[in-house]
MIKETOR-176094 format. One line per field, with one value per residue (C-alpha): residue in one letter; x negated, y, z negated. Coordinates in steps of 0.02 Angstrom, whole numbers, plus 50000, padded with zeros to 5 digits. Layout:
% MIKETOR-176094
aa <- c(A ...) $
x <- c(X ...) $
y <- c(Y ...) $
z <- c(Z ...) $
//
This chain:
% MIKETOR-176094
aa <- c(X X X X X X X X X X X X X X X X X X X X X X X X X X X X X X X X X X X X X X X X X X X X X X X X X X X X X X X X X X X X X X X X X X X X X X X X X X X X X X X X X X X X X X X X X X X X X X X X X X X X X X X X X X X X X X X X X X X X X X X X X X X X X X X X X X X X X X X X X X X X X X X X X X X X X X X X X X X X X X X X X X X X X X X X X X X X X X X X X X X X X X X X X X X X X X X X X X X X X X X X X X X X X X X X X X X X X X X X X X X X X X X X X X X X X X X X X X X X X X X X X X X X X X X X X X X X X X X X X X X X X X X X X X X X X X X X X X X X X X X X X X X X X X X X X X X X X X X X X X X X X X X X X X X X X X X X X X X X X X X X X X X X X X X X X X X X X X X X X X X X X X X X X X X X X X X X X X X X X X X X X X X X X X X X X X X X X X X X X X X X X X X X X X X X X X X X X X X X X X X X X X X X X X X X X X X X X X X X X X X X X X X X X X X X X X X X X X X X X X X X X X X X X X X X X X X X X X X X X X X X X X X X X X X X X X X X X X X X X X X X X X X X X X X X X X X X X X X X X X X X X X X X X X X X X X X X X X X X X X X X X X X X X X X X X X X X X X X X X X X X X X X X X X X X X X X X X X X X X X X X X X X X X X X X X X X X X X X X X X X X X X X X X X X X X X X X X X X X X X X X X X X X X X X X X X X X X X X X X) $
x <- c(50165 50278 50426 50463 50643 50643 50783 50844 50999 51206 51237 51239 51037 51071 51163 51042 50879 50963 51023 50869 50766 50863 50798 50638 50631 50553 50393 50374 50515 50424 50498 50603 50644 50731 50703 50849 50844 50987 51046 50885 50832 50773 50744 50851 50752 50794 50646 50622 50565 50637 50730 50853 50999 50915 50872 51062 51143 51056 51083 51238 51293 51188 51286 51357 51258 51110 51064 50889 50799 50674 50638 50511 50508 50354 50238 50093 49899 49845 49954 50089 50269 50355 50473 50326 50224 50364 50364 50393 50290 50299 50149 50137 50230 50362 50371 50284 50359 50292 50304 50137 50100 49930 49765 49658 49494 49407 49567 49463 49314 49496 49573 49417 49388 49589 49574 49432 49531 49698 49766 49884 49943 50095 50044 49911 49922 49826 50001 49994 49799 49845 50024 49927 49786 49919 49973 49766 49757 49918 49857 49675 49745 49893 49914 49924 50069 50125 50110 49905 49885 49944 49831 49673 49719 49700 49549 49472 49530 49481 49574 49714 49894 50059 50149 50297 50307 50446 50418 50525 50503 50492 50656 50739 50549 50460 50269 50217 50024 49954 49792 49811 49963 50146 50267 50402 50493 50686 50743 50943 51059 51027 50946 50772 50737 50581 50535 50401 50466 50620 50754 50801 50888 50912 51110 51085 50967 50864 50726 50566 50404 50262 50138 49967 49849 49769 49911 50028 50192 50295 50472 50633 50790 50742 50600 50588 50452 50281 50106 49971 49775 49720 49555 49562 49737 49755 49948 49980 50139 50243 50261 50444 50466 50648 50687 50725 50755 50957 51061 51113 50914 50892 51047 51062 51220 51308 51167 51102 50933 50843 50699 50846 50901 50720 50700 50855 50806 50641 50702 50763 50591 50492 50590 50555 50382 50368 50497 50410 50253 50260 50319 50348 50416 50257 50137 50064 50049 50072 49994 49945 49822 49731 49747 49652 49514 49488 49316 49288 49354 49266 49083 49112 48982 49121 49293 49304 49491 49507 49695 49748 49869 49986 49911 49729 49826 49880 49712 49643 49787 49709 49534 49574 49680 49558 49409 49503 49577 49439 49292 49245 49167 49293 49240 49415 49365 49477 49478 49465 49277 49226 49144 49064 48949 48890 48915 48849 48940 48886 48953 48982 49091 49296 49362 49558 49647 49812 49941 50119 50135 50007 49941 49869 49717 49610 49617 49624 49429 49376 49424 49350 49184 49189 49222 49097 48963 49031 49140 49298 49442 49589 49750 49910 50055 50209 50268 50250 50152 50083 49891 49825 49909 49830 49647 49625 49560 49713 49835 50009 50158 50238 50420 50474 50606 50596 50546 50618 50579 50399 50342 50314 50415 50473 50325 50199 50264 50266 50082 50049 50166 50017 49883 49947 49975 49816 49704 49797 49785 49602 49579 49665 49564 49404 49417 49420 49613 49673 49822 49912 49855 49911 50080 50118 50074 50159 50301 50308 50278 50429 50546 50487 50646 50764 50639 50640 50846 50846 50745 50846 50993 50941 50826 50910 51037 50920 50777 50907 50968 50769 50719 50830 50724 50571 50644 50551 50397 50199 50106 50122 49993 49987 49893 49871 49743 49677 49795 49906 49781 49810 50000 49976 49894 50024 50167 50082 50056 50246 50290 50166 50220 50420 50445 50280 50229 50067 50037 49858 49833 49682 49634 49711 49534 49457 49571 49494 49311 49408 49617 49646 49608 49773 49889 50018 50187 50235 50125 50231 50117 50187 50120 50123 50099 50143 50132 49997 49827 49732 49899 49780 49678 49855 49920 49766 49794 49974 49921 49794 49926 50045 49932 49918 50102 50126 50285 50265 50380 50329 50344 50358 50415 50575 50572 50401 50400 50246 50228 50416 50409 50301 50370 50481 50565 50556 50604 50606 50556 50524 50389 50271 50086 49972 49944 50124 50151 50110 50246 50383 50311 50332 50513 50546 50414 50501 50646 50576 50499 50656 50755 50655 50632 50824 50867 50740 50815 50680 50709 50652 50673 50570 50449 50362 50211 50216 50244 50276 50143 49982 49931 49776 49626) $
y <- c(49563 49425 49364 49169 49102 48925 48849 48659 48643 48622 48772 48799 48821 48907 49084 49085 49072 49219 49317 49312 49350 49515 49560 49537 49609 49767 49606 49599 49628 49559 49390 49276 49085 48941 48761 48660 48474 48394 48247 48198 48134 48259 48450 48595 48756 48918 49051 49213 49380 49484 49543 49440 49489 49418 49245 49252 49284 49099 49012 49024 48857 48797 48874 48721 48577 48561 48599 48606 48727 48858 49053 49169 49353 49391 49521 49501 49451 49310 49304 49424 49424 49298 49152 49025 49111 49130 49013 48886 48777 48614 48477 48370 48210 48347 48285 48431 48613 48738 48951 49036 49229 49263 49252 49068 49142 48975 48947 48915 48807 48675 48715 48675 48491 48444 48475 48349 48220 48252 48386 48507 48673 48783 48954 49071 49062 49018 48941 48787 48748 48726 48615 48491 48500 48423 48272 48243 48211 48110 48004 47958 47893 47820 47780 47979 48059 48244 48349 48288 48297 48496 48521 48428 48534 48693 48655 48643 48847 48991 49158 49216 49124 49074 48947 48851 48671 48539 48347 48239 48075 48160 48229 48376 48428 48596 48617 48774 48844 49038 49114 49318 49317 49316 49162 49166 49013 49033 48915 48896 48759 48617 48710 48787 48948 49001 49182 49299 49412 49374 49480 49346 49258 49385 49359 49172 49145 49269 49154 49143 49055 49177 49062 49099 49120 48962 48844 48737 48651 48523 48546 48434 48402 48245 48281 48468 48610 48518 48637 48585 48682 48663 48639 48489 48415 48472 48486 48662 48694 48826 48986 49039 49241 49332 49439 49633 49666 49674 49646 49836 49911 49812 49879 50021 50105 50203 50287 50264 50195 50131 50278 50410 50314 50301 50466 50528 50409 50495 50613 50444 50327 50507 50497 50312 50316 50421 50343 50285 50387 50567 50616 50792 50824 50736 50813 50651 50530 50344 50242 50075 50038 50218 50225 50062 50108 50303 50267 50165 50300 50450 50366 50327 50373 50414 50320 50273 50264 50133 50120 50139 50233 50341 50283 50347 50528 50523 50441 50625 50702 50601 50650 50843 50807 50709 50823 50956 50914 50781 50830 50670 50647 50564 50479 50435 50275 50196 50014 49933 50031 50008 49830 49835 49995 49885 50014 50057 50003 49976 49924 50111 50142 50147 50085 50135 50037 50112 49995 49997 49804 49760 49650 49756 49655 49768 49838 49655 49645 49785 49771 49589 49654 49784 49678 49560 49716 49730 49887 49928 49890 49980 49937 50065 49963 49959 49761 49667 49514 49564 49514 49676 49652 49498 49545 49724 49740 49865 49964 50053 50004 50155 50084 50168 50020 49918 50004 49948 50057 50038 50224 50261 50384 50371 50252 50399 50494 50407 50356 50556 50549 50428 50491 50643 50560 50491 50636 50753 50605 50589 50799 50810 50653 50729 50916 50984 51042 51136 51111 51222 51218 51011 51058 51179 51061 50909 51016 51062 50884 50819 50946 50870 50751 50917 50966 50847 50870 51034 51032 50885 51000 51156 51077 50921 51007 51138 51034 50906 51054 51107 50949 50962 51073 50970 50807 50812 50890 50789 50838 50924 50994 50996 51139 51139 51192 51140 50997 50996 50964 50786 50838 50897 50722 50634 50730 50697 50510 50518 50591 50480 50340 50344 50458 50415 50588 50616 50728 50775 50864 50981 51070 51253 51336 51190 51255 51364 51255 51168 51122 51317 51272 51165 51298 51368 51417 51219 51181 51159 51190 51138 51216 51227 51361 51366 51555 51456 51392 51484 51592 51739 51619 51534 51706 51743 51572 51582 51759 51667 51555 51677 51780 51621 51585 51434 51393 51367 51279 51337 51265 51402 51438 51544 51734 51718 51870 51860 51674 51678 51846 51776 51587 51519 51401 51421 51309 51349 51216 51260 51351 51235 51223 51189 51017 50968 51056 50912 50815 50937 50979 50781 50798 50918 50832 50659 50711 50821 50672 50583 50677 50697 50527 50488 50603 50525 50366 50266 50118 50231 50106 49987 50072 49973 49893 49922 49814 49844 49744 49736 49553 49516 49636) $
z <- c(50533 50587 50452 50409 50347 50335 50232 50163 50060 50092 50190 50385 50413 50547 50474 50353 50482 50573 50448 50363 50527 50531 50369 50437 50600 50517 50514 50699 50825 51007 50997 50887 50886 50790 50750 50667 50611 50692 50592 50519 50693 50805 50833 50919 50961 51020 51059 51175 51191 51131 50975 50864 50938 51105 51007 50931 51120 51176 51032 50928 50986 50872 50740 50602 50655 50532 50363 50371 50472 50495 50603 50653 50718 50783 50816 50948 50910 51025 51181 51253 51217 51302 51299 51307 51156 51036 50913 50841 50922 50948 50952 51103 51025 50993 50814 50736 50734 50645 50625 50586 50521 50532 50645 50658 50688 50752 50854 51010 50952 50891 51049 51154 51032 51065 51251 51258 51172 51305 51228 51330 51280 51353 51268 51236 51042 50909 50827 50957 50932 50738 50750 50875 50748 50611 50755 50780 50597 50595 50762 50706 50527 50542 50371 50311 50262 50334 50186 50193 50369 50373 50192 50308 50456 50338 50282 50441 50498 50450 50447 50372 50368 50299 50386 50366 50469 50496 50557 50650 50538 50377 50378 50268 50209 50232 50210 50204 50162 50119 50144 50149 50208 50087 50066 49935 49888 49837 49717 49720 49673 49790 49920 49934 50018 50112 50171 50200 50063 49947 50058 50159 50017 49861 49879 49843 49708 49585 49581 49662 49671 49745 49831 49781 49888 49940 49887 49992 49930 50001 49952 49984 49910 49856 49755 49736 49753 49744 49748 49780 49787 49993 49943 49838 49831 49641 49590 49512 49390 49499 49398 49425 49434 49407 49576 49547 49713 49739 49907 49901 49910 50069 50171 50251 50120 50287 50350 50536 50505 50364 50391 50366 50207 50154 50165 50060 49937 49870 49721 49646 49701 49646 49483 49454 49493 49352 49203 49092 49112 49133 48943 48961 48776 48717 48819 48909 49036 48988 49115 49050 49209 49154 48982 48987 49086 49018 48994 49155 49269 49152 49183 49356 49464 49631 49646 49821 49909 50024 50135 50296 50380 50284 50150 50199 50216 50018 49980 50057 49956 49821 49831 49805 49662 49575 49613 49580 49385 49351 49426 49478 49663 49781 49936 50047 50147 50290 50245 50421 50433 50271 50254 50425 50400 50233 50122 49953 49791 49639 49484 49425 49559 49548 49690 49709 49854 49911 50008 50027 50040 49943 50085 50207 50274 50304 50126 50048 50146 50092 49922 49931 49962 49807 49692 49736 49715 49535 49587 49447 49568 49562 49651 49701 49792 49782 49812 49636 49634 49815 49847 49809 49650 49623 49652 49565 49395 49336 49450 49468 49567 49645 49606 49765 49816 49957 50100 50273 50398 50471 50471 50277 50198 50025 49988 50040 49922 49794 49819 49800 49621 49574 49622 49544 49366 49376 49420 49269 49159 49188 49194 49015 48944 49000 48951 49121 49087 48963 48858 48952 49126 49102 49011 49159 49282 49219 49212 49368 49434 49334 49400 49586 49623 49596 49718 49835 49812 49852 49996 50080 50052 50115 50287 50362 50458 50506 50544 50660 50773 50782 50839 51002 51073 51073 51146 51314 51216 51284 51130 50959 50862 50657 50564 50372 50247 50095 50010 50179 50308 50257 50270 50446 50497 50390 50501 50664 50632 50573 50772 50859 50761 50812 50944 51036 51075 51056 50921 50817 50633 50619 50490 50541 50528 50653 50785 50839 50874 51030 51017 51047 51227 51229 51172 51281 51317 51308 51146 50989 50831 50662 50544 50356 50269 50077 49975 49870 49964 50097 50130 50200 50313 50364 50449 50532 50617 50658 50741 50841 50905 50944 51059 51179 51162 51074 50997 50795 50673 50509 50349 50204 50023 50042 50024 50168 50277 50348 50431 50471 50559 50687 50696 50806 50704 50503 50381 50205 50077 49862 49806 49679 49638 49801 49723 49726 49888 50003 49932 49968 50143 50197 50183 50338 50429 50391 50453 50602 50671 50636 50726 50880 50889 50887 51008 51109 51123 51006 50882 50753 50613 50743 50827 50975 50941 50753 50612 50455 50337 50442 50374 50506 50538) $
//
């Protein structure tokens, strides 16, 4: 929500601002703006509505002339998009500029305290009220330096934050602050690299600070990458990390869109969630966050999922895995509700939060709260060294790979790979599978990426001349039982999300307590129905939709006669275990969605009003 590139060093400031903006347009896409230091004297900036192409049409004279600079794309909270709210912003002595991700919650009582002492603001944002706070400090003690007067300005807001901020008389030196929010410090030769996540300088330098949360640094050529605690000034020894992440996993490799890519990509991200810890010839799962915990998770009273999102839909997926090969009771919690019903937790509970950033706010709260009730927390992401990383107890990374485009794909399956790993780890550890009920089934789940291959094979194509017909579609409905109801929500949030139909999931038996009133001649129903799971129940449903004539695209295993010989549309994926099953169904409904949406006209990769990482509540 939002992306930062600031940069000091020897190359031209201003290709590296933009370039790295791109990179981080999946962050917020409503407006976009530039501040350079020209000649150690005074500042250039650039801002509008808008995308970064639209910043780069009304500035690229500013292309060569400074070597110290800093960007923002942003994505809306306080104030509409607009020329005037786009930041940077500047203070009123124009000295101060600074870029801001995040929410100030008590941006109002500071804005309503400035205005009595004269000052004037020019947007709606939260971002102005807290660079005029840094001048206040800087005008009522003369004597302070910048670097204190932004850590004193911190210390007086509360939300959450990371900001980068430039001054006119302290020339060639970045401050930048965190508080829930990501910052990543690039450390090259002679130059110094700041971003909201390392892609906007991976070609130039595989090493990175992570600012903790917290923390502030002040950073220069001059005198380097100093950190400091907000709270009390104390100077902290940077911990230097090597960068994984290479220039070739954030481009988009010839395909159209980064979603399309993302979605070709999951037999390998499927396969590399699991090296390492699905051992078929051995017969076991070696997950170090697990195998750690056995006991922990065994004498749990519930485990409690907390995510949002897609991630909420494989927490579901989650919960009947889990119950299903552990026995253990599951409660599936949506992160932004939980803390505000004040829920019960105690310290036998398991909480497992799942995130694809690792910095989802919402979930960060949330998991905040458990812990502090003594709740066992663990974490599933799939960003190292993200926040959620930082505050769990044990976790897994899903290894899925960056993932650029803002509706979830590859990283929602590889959540499920987890979740799967972990619920047969626990079944076998606990008795409640037998030796070869857990051999068959990690078999089967290891044999998922040829899977996942074959199905991309054998339904693109098909599934891109289906989608055609439902271009000027109103609303879709999703049907699924058992393991893919959650698959049916997961598909119509992937529809909505992109294509901005509006489409709902229902459990296929629920249809008939109210949405059978909607179905018609123009209702498309997708809906899934594998050999395995409710197949009975499944055909009495499609046979309920066909006698009001709605049109159904049906997912089934191939060889169906029954589903298919009523369908409209069929498309054929693998035949596997109903746990597995929701895995392989996300594929056509990826790709359906996809494909509807492109025909459509959308930004698929950007959808409006999204953003990517969801860093404010």
């Amino acid at each position: 929500m939002c992306g930062i590139v600031g940069y000091t060093g020897f190359q031209d400031a201003y290709s590296v601002v933009i370039n790295g903006l791109r990179r981080l347009e999946y962050r917020g896409y409503d407006s976009a703006g530039i501040v350079l230091d020209i000649n150690k004297k005074n500042f250039e900036i650039a801002k509008t509505k808008g995308k970064v192409d639209d910043l780069v049409a009304i500035s690229k004279s500013l292309k060569g002339i400074s070597h110290v600079g800093m960007g923002h794309t942003r994505w809306a909270t306080h104030g509409v998009p607009s020329d005037r709210n786009s930041h940077p912003h500047l203070s009123n002595n124009g000295k101060i500029a600074l870029v801001h991700n995040g929410i100030i919650e008590n941006y109002d009582t500071i804005k309503t305290m400035l205005m009595e002492k004269g000052y004037t603001f020019k947007s709606e944002t939260d971002t102005e009220v807290l660079v005029n706070l840094i001048q206040y400090f800087m005008d009522i003690q003369q004597d302070i330096d910048f670097p204190t007067a932004v850590r004193y300005s911190l210390n007086e807001v509360y939300g959450a934050y990371a900001i980068t901020v430039m001054h006119e008389d302290f020339p060639g030196v970045l401050v930048v602050g965190r508080l829930g929010s990501p910052l990543a410090i690039g450390l090259g030769e002679n130059e110094y690299f700041i971003a909201s996540d390392a892609s906007p300088f991976v070609e130039f330098t595989k090493e990175a600070i992570y600012l903790e949360e917290g923390h502030m640094a002040t950073i220069s050529l001059e005198n380097g990458v100093d950190i400091r605690s907000i709270n009390d000034n104390t100077k902290i020894e940077p911990a230097v990390q090597e960068l994984k992440l290479s220039l070739e996993q954030i481009e988009k490799g010839g395909y159209e869109h980064f979603m399309l890519k993302e979605i070709f990509e999951q037999p390998k991200s499927i396969h590399d969630t699991m090296r390492g810890r699905l051992l078929v010839d051995e017969g076991i799962i070696k997950m170090a966050g697990i195998w750690d915990h056995l006991e922990r998770f065994n004498n749990a009273g519930r485990i409690i999922i907390i995510a949002c999102g897609t991630s909420w839909h494989a927490g579901l997926i989650g919960e009947y895995l889990i119950e299903e090969f552990a026995r253990i009771p599951v409660e599936v919690e949506y992160a932004s509700e939980f803390r505000y019903r004040n829920p019960i937790i105690t310290e036998k509970d398991v909480v497992i939060a799942i995130s694809q950033s690792g910095e989802t706010a919402d979930t960060m709260a949330a998991l905040k709260l458990a812990k502090e009730r003594g709740a066992f927390i663990y974490g599933i992401c799939n960003v190292v060294d993200s926040s959620i990383a930082r505050i769990t107890d044990a976790g897994s990374y899903t290894h899925a790979g960056p993932e650029i485009g803002v509706a979830s794909t590859k990283a929602f399956t590889a959540q499920l790979t987890i979740l799967s790993l972990i619920a047969l780890k626990l079944g076998k550890h606990n008795g409640n599978l037998s030796n070869a009920e857990f051999m068959r089934l990690i078999s089967e789940l290891d044999a998922m990426p040829k899977k996942i291959e074959e199905t991309l094979e054998n339904t693109h194509e098909f599934t891109k001349e289906i989608a055609k017909d439902f271009v000027n579609a109103q609303n879709f409905l999703y049907l699924g039982r058992g393991y893919n109801y959650p698959s049916a929500l997961e598909g119509a949030l992937k529809l909505k999300e992109i294509s901005y139909i509006h489409a709902e999931g229902y459990p296929a038996a629920e249809m008939k307590h109210g949405p059978i009133a909607l179905i018609d001649e123009n209702m498309p129903i997708v809906i899934i129905a594998p050999r395995k799971g409710h197949y009975d129940k499944i055909v009495s449903n499609v046979q309920e939709i066909k006698a009001r004539k709605g049109r159904v695209i049906a997912l089934v295993n191939k060889g169906d006669e029954q589903v298919s010989a009523m369908a409209d549309y069929v498309i054929e994926i693998p035949e596997t275990s109903e746990c597995f099953s929701p895995i392989v169904a996300a594929v056509p409904l990826q790709l359906l969605a996809y494909y509807i949406a492109v025909y459509r006209g959308a930004n698929v990769d950007q959808p409006r009003n999204l953003a990517k990482s969801v860093t404010v509540e």
